[in-house]
N, C-alpha and C positions, 0 to 999 in steps of 0.2 A: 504494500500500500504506500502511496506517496502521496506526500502534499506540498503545495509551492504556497506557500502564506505569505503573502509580502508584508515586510515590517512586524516581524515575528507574529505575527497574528491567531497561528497557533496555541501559541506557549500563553497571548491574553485570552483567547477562549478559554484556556485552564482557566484562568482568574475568574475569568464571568462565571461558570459553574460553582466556584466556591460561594461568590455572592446571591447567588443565585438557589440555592441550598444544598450542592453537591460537599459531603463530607472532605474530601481531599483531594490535593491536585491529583496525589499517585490514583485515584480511583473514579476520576472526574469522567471519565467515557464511561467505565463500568458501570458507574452509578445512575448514568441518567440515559446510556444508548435505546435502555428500552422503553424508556418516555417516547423515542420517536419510531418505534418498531412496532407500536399498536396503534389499533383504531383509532380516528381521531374524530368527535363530533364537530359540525362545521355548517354552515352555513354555503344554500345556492342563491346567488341572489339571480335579480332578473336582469339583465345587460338596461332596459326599456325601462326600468323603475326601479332604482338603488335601493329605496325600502321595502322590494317584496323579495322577500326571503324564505325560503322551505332549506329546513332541515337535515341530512343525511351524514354518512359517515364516509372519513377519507381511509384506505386502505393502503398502508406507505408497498412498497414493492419489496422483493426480497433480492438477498446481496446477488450481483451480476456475475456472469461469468463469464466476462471479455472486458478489453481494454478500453474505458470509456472515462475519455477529457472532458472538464465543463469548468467554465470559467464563470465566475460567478461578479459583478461588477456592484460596488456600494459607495455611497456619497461619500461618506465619512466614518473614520474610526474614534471621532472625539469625544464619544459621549455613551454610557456604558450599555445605550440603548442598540447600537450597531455593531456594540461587541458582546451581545446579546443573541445578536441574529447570527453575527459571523460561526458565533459557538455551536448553533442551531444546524447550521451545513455544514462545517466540518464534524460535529459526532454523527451525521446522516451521511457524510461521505464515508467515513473510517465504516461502517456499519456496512453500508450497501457493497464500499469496495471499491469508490472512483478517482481517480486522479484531479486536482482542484486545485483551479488557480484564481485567488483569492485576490482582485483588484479593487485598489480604493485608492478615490478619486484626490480627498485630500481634506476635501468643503464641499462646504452647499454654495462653495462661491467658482468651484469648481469644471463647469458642465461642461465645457471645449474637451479636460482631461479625460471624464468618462465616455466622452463620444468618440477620444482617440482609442482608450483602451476598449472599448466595445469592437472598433474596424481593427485594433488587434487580434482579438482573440478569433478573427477569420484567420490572418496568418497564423496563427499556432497551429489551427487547426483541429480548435473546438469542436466537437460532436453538438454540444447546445451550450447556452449562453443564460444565465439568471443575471436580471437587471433589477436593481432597486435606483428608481428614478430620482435623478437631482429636479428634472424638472420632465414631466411628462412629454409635454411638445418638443422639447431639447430631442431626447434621444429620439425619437419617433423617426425618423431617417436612418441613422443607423440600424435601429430594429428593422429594420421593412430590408435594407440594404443584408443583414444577415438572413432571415427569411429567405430572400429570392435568391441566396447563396445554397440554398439546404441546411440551414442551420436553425435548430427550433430556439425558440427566445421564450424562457418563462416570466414573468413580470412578478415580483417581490413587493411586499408590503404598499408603500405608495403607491396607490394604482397609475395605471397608463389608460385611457379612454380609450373607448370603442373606434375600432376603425383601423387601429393599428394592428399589422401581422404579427399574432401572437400565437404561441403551441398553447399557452394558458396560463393562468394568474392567481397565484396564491399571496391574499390582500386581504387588508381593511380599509373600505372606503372610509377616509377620517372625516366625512360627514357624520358617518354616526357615530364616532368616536366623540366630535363634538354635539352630536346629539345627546349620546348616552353622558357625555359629563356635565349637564349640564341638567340632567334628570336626576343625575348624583346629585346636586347641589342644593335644586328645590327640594330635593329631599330632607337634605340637611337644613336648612333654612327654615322649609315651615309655610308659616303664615308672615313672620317676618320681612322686613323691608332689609335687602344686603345690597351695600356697593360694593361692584366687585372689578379688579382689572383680569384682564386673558392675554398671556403670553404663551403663541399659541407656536412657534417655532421661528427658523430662517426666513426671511423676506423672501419671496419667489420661490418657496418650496412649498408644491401645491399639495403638499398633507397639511402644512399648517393653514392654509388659506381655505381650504375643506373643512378643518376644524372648525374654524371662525364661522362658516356657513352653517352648518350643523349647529352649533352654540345660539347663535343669532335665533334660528330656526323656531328655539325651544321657549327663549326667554320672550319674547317677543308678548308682549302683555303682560307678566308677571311684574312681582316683587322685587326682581333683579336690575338694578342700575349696574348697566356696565361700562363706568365709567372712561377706561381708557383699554386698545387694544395693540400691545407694541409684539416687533416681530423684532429675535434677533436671532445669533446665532447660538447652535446649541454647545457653546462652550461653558463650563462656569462659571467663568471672570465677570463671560460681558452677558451674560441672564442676571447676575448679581450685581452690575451694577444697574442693568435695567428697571428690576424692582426694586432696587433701593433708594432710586431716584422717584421713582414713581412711587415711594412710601411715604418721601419725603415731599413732594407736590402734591399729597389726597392722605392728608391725616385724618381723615372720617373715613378710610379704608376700613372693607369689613373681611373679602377672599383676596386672595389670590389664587386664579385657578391658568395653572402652568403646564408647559411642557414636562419632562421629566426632571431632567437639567436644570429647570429653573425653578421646579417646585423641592428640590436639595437647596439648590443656593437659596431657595426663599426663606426656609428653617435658619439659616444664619442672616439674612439680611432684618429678619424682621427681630430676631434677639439683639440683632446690634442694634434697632429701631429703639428699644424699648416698647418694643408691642405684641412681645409672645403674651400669647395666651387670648388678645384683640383679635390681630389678623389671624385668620387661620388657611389654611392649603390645599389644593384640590390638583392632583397630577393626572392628564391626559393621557397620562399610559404609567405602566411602572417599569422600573429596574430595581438589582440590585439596594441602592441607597433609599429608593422612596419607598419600599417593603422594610426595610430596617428603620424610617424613621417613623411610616405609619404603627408598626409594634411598640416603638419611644414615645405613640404619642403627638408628636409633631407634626404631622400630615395627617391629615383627615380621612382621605379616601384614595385612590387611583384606578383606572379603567387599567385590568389587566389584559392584554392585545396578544397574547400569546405570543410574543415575537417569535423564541425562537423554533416553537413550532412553524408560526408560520412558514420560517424561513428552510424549514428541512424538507416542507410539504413542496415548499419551491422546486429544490432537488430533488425531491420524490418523481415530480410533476416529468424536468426535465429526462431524467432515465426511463419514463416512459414513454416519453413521445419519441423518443428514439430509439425505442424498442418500436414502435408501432400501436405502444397499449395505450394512448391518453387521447381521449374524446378532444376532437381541435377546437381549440377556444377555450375551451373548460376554465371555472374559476370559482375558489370554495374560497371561503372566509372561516381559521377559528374561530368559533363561537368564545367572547369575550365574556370574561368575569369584574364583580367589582369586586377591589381587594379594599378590606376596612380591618380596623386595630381585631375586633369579632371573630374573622374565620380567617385573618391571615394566613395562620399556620396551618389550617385546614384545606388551604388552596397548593395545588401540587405546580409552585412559580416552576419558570422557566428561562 
């Protein structure tokens, strides 16, 4: 078995399983390979209406037995969400048996780089191709350009829109990401009037601009003032100093409901506020840190997005269409959970 990780990528998936609830590096494949070796429940939605959904189950494939390349292509490694996913195709590779070369872009400010490394991975000479989109329209050329090469393109978490030649899509439209966090919210709220700001990811990255639509969607007559909506990137520094600025401009702040990244730095920006325990925090997906700070207490809630299931069903996806077994088009969504301080522990993260 081989793997090309670029920028040790590997050796950080170890890490993401430790945070992620695998006992030990030495056991980190062992412990969790058969998370992605069973059944998975999922969501079909309708290509024609994003909110009609029917139910079934994804069946991962069993390990190959020939030599099968897939390059798998990702925005970013900066934030513990996409070393989340990475972890997710690499124990689904080690598993099935495939060769995987693991490209990242660098940023979400990136898109020229992923577009070059997608018309690489024709020279290599990719079997198939997993994209996770910096920006939908960006790559949409190169996908269509791999396509009419014979090369199947599976689509990864941020979805890519209908129209574009795809073997199939293993996502979450983060509309209902932002639907569903904002159902979280009135939940927690009540009857109450809350001002709240949404840091909902990178400027021009159409998961977070999905969120915002989805969010909008829900509150739209309620209880909810939201008061301001900033987009940055998902590093810590600059989510932190985003909401700290914005703590300090709306001292009648009641949420903060953030990206992942920004609902960690928010736990420190609003203790440096002097407003723990005022503002409280709502994360639009979890990782590692927002699961350990919802258990502390600190975080209120987060939409758990399966990442790195999704991202194995990715791989799943791709070895089938190259085998010949995956319905063309095909696109399942895990079925998302909400992780709260309650059943954290009772939720099998990923």
């Amino acid at each position: 078995m081989k793997y090309k990780c670029n920028n040790d990528l590997f050796a950080a998936a170890c890490l993401v399983s430790v945070a992620l609830g695998a006992t030990s590096t030495a056991s980190w494949a062992d412990s969790t390979a058969e998370l992605f070796s069973k059944p998975v429940e999922v969501f079909d939605p309708n290509p024609s209406d994003m909110t009609d959904v029917e139910t079934s189950t994804w069946e991962p494939p069993a390990p190959v037995d020939r030599d099968i390349f897939i390059c798998a292509s990702f925005p970013t490694m900066q934030d513990p969400y996409w070393l989340a996913a990475n972890y997710g195709i690499v124990t689904e590779a080690r598993r099935l048996g495939v060769t995987l070369d693991i490209l990242n872009a660098g940023s979400f400010k990136n898109l020229s780089t992923q577009v070059s490394q997608l018309n690489d991975c024709a020279a290599k000479g990719a079997d198939a191709v997993l994209v996770a989109p910096i920006s939908a329209e960006g790559v949409s050329s190169a996908v269509r350009a791999l396509s009419k090469a014979g090369i199947p393109v599976v689509n990864i978490i941020p979805r890519i829109a209908d129209g574009t030649d795809l073997a199939g899509r293993s996502t979450l439209d983060y509309y209902q990401v932002g639907v569903a966090s904002a159902q979280y919210l009135l939940e927690e709220i009540g009857d109450a009037e809350a001002n709240v700001a949404l840091f909902p990811g990178p400027p021009g990255a159409d998961w977070a601009a999905r969120t915002v639509q989805g969010f909008e969607s829900v509150i739209a007559g309620t209880n909810v003032n939201l008061v301001t909506t900033k987009f940055g990137n998902t590093d810590k520094s600059a989510q932190y100093n985003l909401i700290a600025d914005t703590l300090n401009a709306t001292p009648d702040l009641d949420w903060v409901v953030s990206n992942a990244v920004g609902a960690d730095a928010a736990v420190s920006a609003i203790s440096a506020a002097g407003l723990a325990g005022k503002v409280k925090i709502g994360s639009t997906y979890q990782t590692g840190p927002v699961r350990d700070a919802i258990l502390e207490g600190t975080i209120e809630w987060a939409l758990n997005d399966n990442v790195a299931v999704m991202a194995s069903i990715g791989l799943d996806m791709a070895v089938k269409a190259i085998s010949g077994d995956l319905d063309e088009g095909m696109e399942v969504w895990p079925v998302p959970q909400k992780l709260t301080i309650e059943h954290a522990d009772a939720i099998e993260t990923d």
